[in-house]
PyMOL commands that place a pseudoatom at each C-alpha (Angstrom):
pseudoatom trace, name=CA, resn=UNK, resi=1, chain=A, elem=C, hetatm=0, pos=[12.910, 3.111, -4.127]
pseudoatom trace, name=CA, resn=UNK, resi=2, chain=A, elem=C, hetatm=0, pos=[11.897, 6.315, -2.611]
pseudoatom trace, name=CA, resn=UNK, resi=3, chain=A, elem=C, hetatm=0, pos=[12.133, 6.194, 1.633]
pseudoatom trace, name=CA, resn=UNK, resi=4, chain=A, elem=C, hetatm=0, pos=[11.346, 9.086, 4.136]
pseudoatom trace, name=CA, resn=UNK, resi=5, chain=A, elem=C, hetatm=0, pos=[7.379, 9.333, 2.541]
pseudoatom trace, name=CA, resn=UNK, resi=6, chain=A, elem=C, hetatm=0, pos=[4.150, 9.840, 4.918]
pseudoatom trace, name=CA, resn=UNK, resi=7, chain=A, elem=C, hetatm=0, pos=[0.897, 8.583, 3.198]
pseudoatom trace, name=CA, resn=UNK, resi=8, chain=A, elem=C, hetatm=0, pos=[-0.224, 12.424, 2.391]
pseudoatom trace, name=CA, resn=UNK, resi=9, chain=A, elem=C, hetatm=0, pos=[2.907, 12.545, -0.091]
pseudoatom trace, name=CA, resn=UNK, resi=10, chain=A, elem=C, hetatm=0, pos=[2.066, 12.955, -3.529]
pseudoatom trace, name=CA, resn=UNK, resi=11, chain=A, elem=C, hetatm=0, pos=[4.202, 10.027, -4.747]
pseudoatom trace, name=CA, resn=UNK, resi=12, chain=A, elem=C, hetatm=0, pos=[2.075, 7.734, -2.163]
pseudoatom trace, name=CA, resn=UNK, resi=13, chain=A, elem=C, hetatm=0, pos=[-1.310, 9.263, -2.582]
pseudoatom trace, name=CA, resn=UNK, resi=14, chain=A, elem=C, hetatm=0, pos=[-1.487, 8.740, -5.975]
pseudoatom trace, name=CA, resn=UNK, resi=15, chain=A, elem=C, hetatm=0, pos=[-1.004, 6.164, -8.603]
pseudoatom trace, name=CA, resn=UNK, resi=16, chain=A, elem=C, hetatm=0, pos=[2.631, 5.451, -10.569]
pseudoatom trace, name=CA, resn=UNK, resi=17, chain=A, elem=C, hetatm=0, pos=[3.078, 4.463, -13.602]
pseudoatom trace, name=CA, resn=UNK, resi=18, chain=A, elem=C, hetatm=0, pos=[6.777, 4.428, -13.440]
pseudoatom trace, name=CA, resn=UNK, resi=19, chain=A, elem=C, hetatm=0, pos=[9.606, 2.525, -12.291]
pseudoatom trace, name=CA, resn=UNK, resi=20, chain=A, elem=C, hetatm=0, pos=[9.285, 3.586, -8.825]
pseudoatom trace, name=CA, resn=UNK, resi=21, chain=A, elem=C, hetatm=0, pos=[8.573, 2.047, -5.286]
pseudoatom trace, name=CA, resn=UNK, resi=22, chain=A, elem=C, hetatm=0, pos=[7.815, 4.571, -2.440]
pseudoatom trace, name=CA, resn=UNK, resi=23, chain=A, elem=C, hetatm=0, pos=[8.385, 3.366, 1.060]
pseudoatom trace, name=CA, resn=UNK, resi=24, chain=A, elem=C, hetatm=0, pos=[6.732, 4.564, 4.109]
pseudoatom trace, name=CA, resn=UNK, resi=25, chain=A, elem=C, hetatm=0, pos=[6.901, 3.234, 7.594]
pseudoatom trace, name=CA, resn=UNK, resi=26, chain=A, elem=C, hetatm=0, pos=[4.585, 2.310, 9.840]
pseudoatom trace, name=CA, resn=UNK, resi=27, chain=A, elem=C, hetatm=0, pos=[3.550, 1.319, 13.627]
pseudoatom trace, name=CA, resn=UNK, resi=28, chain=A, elem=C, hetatm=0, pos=[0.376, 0.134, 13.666]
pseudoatom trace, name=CA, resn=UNK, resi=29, chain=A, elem=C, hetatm=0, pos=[-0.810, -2.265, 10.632]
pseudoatom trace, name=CA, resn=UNK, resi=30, chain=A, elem=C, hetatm=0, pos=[-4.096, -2.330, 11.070]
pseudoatom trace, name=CA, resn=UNK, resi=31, chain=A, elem=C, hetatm=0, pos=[-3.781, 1.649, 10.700]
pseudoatom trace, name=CA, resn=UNK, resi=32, chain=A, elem=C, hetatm=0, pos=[-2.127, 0.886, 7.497]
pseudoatom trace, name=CA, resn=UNK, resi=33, chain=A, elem=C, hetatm=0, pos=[-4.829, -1.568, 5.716]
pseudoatom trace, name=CA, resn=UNK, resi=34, chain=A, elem=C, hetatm=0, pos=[-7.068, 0.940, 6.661]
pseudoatom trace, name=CA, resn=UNK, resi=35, chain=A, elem=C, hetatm=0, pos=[-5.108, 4.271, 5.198]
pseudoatom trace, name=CA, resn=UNK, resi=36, chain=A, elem=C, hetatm=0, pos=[-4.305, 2.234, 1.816]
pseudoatom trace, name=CA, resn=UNK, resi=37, chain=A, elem=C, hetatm=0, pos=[-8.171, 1.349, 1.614]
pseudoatom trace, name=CA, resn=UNK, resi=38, chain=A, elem=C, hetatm=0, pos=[-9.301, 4.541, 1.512]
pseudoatom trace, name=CA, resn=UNK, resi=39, chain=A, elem=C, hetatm=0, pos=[-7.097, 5.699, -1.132]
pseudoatom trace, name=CA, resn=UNK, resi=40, chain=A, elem=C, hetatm=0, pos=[-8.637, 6.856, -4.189]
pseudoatom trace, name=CA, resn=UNK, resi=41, chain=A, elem=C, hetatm=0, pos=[-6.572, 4.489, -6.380]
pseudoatom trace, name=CA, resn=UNK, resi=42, chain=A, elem=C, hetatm=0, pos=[-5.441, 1.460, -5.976]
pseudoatom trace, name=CA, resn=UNK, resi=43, chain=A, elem=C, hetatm=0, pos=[-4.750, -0.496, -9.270]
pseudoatom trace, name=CA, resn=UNK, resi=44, chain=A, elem=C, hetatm=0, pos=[-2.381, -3.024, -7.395]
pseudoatom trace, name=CA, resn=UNK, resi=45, chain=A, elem=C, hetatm=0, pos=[-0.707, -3.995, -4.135]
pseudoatom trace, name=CA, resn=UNK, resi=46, chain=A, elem=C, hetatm=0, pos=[2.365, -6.441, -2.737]
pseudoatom trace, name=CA, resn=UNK, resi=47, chain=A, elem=C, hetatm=0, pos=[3.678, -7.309, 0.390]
pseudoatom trace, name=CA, resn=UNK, resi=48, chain=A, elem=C, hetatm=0, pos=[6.827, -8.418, 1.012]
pseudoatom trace, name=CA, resn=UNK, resi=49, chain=A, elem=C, hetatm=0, pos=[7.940, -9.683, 4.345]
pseudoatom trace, name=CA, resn=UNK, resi=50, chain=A, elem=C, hetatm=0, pos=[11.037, -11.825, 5.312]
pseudoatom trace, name=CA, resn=UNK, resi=51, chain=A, elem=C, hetatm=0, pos=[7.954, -14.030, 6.877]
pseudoatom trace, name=CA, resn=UNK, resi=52, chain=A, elem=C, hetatm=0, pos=[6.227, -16.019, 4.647]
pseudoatom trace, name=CA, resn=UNK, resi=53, chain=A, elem=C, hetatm=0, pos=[2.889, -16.494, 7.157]
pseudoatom trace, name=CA, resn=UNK, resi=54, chain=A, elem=C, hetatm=0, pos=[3.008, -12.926, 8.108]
pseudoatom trace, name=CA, resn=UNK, resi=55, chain=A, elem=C, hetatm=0, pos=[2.845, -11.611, 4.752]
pseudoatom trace, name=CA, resn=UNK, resi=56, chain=A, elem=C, hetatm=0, pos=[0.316, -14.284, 3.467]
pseudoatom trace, name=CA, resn=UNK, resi=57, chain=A, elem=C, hetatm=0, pos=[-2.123, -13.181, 6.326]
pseudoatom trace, name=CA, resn=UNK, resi=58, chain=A, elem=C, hetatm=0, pos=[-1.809, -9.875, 5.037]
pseudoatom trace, name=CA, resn=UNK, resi=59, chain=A, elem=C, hetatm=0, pos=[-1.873, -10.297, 1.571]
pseudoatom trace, name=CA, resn=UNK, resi=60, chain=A, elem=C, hetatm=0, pos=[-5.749, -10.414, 1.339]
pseudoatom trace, name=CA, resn=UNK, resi=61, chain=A, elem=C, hetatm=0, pos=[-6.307, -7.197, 3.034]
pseudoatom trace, name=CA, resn=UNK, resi=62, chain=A, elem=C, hetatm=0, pos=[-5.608, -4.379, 0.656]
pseudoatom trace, name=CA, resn=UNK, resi=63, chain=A, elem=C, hetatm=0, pos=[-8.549, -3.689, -1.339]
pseudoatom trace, name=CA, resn=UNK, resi=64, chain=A, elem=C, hetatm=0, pos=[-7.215, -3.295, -4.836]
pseudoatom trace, name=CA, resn=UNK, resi=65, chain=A, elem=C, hetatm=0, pos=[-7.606, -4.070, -8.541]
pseudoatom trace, name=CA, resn=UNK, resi=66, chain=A, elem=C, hetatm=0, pos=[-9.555, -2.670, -11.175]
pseudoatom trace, name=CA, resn=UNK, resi=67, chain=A, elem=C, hetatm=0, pos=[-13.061, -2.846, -9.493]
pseudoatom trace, name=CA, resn=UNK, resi=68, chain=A, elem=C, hetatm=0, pos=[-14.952, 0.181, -7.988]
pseudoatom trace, name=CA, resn=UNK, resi=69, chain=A, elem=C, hetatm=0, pos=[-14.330, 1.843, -5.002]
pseudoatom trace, name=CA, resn=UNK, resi=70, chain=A, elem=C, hetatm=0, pos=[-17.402, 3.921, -4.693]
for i in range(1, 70): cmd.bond("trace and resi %d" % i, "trace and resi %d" % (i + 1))
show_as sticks, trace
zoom trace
């Protein structure tokens, strides 16, 4: 796990294919959703929450997988 990222940082921004996990806070999650769906790649996505609900209602936003973005 790499902390202490903002979503411009290169290990963010693009895709890993490597045993790594970058972590970057945030404030505002709609802000988030929003960043992460305008990324140019986006192969996968989790969520992980100590709430169950919270992260279930979340789950469904990030728009990722192996279909086109543009």
């Amino acid at each position: 796990m790499v902390s202490g990222l903002n979503d411009t940082a290169r290990l963010v921004a693009e895709e890993q294919f490597g045993p790594v996990l970058p972590i970057v806070s945030y404030t505002h999650l709609d802000a988030v959703i929003e960043t992460l769906n305008c990324q140019e790649y986006g192969l996968g996505a989790s969520v992980w929450s100590a709430d169950p609900e919270a992260a279930e209602s979340v789950a469904g936003r990030p728009q990722v997988g192996s279909w086109s973005r543009r």
